[in-house]
C-alpha positions as CSV (number, residue, x, y, z in Angstrom):
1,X,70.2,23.2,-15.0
2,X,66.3,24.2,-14.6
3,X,65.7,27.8,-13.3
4,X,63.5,27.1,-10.0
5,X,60.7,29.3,-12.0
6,X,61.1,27.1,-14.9
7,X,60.9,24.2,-12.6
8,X,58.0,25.6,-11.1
9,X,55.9,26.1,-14.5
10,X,56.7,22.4,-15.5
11,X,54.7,21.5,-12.0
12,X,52.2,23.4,-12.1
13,X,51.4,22.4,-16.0
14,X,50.4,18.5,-14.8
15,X,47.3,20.2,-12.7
16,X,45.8,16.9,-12.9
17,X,48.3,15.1,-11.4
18,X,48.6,17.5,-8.5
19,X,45.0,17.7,-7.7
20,X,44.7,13.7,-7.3
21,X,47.9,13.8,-4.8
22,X,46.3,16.8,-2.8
23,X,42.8,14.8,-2.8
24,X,44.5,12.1,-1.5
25,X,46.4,13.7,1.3
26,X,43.2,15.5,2.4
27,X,41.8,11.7,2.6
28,X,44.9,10.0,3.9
29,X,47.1,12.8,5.9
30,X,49.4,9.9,6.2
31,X,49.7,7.7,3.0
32,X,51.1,4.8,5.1
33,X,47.8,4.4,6.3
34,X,46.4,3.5,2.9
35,X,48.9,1.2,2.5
36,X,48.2,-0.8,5.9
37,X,44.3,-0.8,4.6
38,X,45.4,-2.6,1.1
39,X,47.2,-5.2,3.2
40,X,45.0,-5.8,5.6
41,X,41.9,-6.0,3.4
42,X,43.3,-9.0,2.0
43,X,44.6,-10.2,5.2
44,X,42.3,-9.4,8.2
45,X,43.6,-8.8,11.2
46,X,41.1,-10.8,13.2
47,X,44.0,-12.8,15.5
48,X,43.1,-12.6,19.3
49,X,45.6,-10.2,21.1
50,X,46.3,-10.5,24.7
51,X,43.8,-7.9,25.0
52,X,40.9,-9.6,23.3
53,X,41.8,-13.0,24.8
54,X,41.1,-11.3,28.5
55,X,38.0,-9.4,27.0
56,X,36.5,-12.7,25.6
57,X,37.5,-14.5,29.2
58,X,34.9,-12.8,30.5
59,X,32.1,-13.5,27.9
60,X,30.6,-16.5,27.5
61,X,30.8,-18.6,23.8
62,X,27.6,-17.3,22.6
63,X,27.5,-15.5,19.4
64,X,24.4,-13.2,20.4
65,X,25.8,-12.3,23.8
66,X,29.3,-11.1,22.2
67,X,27.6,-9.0,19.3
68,X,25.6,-7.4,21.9
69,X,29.3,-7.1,24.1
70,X,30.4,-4.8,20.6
71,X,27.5,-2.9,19.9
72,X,27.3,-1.6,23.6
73,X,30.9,-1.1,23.8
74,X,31.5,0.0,20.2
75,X,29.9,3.6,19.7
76,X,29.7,3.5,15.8
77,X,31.1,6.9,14.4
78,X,33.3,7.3,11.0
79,X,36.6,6.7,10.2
80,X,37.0,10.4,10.1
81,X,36.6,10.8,13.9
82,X,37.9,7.6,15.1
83,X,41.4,7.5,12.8
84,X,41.5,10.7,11.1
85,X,41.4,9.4,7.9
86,X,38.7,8.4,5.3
87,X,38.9,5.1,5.4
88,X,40.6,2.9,7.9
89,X,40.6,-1.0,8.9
90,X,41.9,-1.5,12.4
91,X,42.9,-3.9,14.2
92,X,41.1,-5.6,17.5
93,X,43.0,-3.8,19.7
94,X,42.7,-0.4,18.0
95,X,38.9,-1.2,18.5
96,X,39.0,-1.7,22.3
97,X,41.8,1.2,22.6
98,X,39.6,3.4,20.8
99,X,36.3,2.0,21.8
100,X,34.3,3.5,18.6
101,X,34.2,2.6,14.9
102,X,31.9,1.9,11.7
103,X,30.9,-1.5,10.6
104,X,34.6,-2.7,9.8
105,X,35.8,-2.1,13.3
106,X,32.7,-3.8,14.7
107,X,33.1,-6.7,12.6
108,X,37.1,-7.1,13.3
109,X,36.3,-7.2,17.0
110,X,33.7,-9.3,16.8
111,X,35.1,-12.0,14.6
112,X,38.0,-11.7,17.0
113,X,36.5,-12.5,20.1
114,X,34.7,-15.2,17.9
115,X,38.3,-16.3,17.2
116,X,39.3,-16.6,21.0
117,X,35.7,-18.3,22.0
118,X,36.0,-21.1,18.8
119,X,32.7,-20.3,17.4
120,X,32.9,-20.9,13.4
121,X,31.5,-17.8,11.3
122,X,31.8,-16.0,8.5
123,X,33.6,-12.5,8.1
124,X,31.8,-11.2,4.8
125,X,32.3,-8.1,2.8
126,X,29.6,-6.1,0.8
127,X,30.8,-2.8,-1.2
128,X,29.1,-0.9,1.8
129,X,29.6,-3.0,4.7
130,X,31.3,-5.5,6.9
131,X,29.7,-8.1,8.9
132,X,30.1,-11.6,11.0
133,X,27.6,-14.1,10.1
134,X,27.6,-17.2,12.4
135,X,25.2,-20.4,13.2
136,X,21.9,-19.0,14.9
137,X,22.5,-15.4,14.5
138,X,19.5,-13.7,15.1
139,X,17.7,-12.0,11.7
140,X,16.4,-8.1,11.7
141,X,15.0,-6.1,9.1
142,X,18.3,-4.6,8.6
143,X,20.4,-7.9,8.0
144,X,18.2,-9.6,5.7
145,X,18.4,-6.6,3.4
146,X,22.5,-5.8,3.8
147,X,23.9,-8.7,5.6
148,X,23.2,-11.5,2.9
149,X,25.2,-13.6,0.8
150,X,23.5,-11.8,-1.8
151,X,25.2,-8.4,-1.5
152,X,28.7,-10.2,-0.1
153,X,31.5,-10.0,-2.6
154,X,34.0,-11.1,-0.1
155,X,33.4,-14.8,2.0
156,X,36.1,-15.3,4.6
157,X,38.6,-14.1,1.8
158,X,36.9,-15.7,-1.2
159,X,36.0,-12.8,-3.9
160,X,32.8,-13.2,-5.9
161,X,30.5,-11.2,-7.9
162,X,27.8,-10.1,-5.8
163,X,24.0,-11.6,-6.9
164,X,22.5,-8.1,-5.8
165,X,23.4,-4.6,-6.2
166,X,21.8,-1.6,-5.6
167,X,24.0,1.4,-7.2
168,X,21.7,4.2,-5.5
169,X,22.8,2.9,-2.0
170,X,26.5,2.6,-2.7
171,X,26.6,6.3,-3.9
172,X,24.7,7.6,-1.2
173,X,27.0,5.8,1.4
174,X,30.5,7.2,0.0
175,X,28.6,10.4,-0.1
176,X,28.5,10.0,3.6
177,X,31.8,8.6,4.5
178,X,33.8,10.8,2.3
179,X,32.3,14.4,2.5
180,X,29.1,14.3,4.8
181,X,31.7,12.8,7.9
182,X,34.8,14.7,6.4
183,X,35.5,17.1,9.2
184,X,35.1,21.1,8.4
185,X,38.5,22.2,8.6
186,X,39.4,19.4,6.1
187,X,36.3,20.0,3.2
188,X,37.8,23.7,3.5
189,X,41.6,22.5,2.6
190,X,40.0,20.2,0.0
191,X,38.0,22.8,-1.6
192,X,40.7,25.9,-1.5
193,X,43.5,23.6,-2.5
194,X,41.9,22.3,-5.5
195,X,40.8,25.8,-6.7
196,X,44.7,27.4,-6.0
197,X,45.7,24.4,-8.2
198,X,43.0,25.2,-11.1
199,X,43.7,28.7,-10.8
200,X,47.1,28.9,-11.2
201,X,47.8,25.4,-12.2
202,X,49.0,26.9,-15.8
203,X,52.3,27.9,-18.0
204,X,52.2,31.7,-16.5
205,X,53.7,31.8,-13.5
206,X,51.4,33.4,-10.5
207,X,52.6,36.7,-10.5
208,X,52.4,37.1,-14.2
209,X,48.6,36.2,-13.9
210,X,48.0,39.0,-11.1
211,X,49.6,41.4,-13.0
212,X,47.7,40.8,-15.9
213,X,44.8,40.2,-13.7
214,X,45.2,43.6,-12.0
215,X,45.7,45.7,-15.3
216,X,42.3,43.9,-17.0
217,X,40.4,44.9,-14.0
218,X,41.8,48.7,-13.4
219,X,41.4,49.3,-17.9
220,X,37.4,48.6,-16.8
221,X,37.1,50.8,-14.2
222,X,34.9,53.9,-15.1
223,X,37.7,56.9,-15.3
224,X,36.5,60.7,-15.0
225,X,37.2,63.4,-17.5
């Protein structure tokens, strides 16, 4: 049977391995969550709930007037500060509980009022953003350069190759969504956890390391005579 310092050693060798589980529960405190994203990416929860059935009773079946509806009701914020994890796709309900979001939860809510008024569209899917496109919508500056068929890779759950990509953009976007929105507390556990791991992530056990550590530094100091 192992020792539990022999045990120990044997972990700590597969650093690797240890630093990409602690990255991702800094990212996903709960890895269920992850899980829930997978299967509803390819599976959107756009279904009108009871909720968004009354919400969309009182709006009328105009596409305009119901985006409008989510961006004044929808304060757009991370995933970060609204779920507590990097990257979350909620459903319509967790949208109106919640009542902020990025561009998934605007888009979910949206295409699910959409749902419960009967106005075709199209939920589409661009490596940086979600969006409902729909007969009439009105064009801005911002939309014909990120809400295009173009940039889509996902059409109501059809994959494709996007015609347009812009490599720049992408990076600078996860830069945002994974450490610029990452709250304080969170960049401080990433940062210390991976550099215990590094540090000590190695055959010697900790206490061996100090020690050795400890005797390096004191053989250097200056003695008197």
């Amino acid at each position: 049977m192992l020792s539990l310092k022999t045990s120990l050693n044997r972990i700590l060798h597969h650093k690797k391995a240890i630093a990409a589980v602690w990255i991702l529960l800094v990212l996903f405190p709960n890895p269920m969550v992850l899980a829930v994203d997978v299967y509803r990416f390819f599976k959107m929860p756009t279904k009108p709930t009871d909720d968004v059935n009354l919400v969309a009773a009182s709006l009328p079946a105009n596409g305009s007037a119901i985006e409008q509806y989510v961006d004044a009701h929808v304060h757009y914020t991370y995933d970060f500060q609204a779920y507590g994890a990097v990257w979350y796709l909620p459903t319509p309900s967790d949208v109106l509980k919640s009542q902020q979001g990025d561009c998934k939860s605007k888009a979910i809510l949206t295409a699910s009022l959409f749902e419960a008024k009967g106005i075709p569209y199209t939920l589409r899917v661009s490596p940086v953003h979600f969006w409902v496109d729909y007969s009439g919508r009105p064009q801005t500056n911002f939309s014909e350069h990120y809400e295009t068929t173009q940039v889509a890779f996902v059409d109501n759950g059809q994959f494709k190759l996007p015609e347009k990509t812009n490599a720049f953009l992408y990076l600078n976007t996860y830069k945002d969504i994974v450490w610029t929105s990452m709250p304080l507390l969170r960049k401080i556990a990433l940062i210390g956890g991976l550099a215990i791991i590094f540090q000590f992530g190695y055959c010697k056990e900790p206490k061996k390391r100090l020690r050795e550590y400890l005797s390096e530094t004191l053989s250097n100091l200056p003695l008197n005579t």
